[in-house]
C-alpha positions in Angstrom: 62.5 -60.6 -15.9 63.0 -59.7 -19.3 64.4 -56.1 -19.9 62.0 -53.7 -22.5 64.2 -53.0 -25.5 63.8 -48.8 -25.8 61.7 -47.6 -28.7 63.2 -46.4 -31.7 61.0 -45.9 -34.8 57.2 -44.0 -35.0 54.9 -46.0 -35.8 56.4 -48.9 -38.2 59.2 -46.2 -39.9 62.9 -46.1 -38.4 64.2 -43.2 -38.1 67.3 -42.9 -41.9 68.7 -39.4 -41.5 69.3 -36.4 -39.4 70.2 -33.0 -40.4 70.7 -29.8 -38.8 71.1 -26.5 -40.2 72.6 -23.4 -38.4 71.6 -20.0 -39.8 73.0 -16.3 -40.0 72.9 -14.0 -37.1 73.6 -10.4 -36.9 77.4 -10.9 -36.9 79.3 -13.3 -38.6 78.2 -16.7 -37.3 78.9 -19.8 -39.3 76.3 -20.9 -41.6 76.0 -24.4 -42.4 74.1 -27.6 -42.8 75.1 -31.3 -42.0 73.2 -34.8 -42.7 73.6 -38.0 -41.4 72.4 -41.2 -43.0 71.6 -44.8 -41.0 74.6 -46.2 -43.7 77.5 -43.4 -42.0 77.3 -41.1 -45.0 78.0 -37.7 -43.7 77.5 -35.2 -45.6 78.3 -31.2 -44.2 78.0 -28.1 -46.5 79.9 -24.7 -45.4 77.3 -21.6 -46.7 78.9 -18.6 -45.2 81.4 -17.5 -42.2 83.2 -21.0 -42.5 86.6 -22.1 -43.3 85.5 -24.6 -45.6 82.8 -23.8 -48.1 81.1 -26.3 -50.6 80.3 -29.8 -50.1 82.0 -32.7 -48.2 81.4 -35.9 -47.1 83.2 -38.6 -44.8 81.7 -42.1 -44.1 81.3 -42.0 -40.2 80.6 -46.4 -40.3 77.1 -47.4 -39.6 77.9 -48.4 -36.2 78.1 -44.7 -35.1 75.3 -43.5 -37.2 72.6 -46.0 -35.6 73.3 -45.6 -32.1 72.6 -41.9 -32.9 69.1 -42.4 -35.0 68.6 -44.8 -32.6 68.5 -42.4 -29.5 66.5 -40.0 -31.8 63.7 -42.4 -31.9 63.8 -43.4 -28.8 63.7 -39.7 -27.4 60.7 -39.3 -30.0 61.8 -36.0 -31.7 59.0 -36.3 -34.1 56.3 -35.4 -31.0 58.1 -32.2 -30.6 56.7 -29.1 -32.0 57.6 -27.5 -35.2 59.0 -24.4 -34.0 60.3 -23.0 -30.5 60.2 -19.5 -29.6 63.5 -17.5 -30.2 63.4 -14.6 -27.6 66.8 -12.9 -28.5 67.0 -11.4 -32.0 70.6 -12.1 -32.8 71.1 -15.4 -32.3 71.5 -17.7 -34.9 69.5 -20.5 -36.0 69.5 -23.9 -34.9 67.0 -25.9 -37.6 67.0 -30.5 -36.9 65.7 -32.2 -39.5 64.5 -35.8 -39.3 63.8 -38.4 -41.1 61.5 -41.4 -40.9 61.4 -43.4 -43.8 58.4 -41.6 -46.1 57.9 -39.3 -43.0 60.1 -35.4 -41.9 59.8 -33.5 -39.5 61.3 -30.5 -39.1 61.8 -28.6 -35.7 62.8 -24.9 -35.9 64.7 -22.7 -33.4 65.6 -26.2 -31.7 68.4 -24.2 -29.7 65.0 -23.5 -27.8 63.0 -26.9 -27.5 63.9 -29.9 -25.8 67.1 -30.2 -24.1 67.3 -33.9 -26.6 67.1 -31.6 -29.7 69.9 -29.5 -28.4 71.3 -32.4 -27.5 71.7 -33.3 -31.3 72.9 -30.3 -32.4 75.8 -30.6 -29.9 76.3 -34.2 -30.7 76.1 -33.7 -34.9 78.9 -30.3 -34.4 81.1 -32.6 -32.6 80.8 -35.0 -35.5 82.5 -32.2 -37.6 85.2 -31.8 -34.7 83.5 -28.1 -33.8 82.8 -26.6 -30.4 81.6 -23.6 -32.0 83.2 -21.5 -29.3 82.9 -17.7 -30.3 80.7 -19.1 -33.1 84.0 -20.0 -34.9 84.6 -23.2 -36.9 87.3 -24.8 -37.3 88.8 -25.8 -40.5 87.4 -30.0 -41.4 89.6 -32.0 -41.1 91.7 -34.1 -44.2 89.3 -37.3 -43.7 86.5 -35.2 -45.2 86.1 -35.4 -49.4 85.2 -32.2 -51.2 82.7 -32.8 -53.7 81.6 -29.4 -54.7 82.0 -25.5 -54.8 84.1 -23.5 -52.8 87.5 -23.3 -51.8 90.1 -25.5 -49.9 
């Protein structure tokens, strides 16, 4: 018997990109956003709270970055809701960001969805070496480029 190969695209479109985006809380928690492209082109931009600020980017080889899109569509993140309700006030933001060719979805307060979107975010701040333990961040390491603004 023939094994099913898992699905990974909606619909005809593969999934190219994911992003997430951490957000501000009442203290000083790191603020940041990092994409992912199908090719390996990482891209991560420190906002506020970070030892790096600005833009960098690090080619992370296809290899790694379709396994990843590839369990994205399988899991089928774009049949999750938009939002998820944050119940505690001063915790910061968790926004994932995907792409399906001509098609985004966007899911908000993903700390709270899915245990697969969280999954991501854990997955994509391991990517930049982080454990964000004490909502700290390490400093990148020298395999990432700067590009733009900031210091470092």
């Amino acid at each position: 018997e023939q094994k099913k190969k898992p699905k990974t695209t909606t619909g005809n479109e593969q999934v190219t990109s994911v992003a997430i985006s951490r957000s501000a809380c009442h203290g000083r928690c790191p603020v940041y956003h990092f994409e992912l492209n199908r090719a390996g082109l990482a891209t991560y931009t420190g906002i506020a709270f970070i030892p790096d600020s600005g833009t960098y980017t690090k080619n992370l080889g296809s290899g790694f970055a379709k396994k990843l899109l590839d369990m994205i569509g399988t899991y089928r993140l774009d049949t999750c809701m938009d939002s998820y309700v944050n119940r505690v006030t001063d915790a910061p933001g968790l926004e994932v960001t995907v792409r399906y060719g001509s098609k985004t979805k966007t899911i908000g307060n993903a700390h709270y969805g899915p245990q697969v979107v969280r999954r991501v975010g854990v997955i994509m701040d391991s990517v930049l070496g982080q454990k964000l333990v004490e909502n700290t961040l390490q400093p990148l390491g020298k395999s990432w480029h700067k590009t733009t603004g900031g210091h470092k």
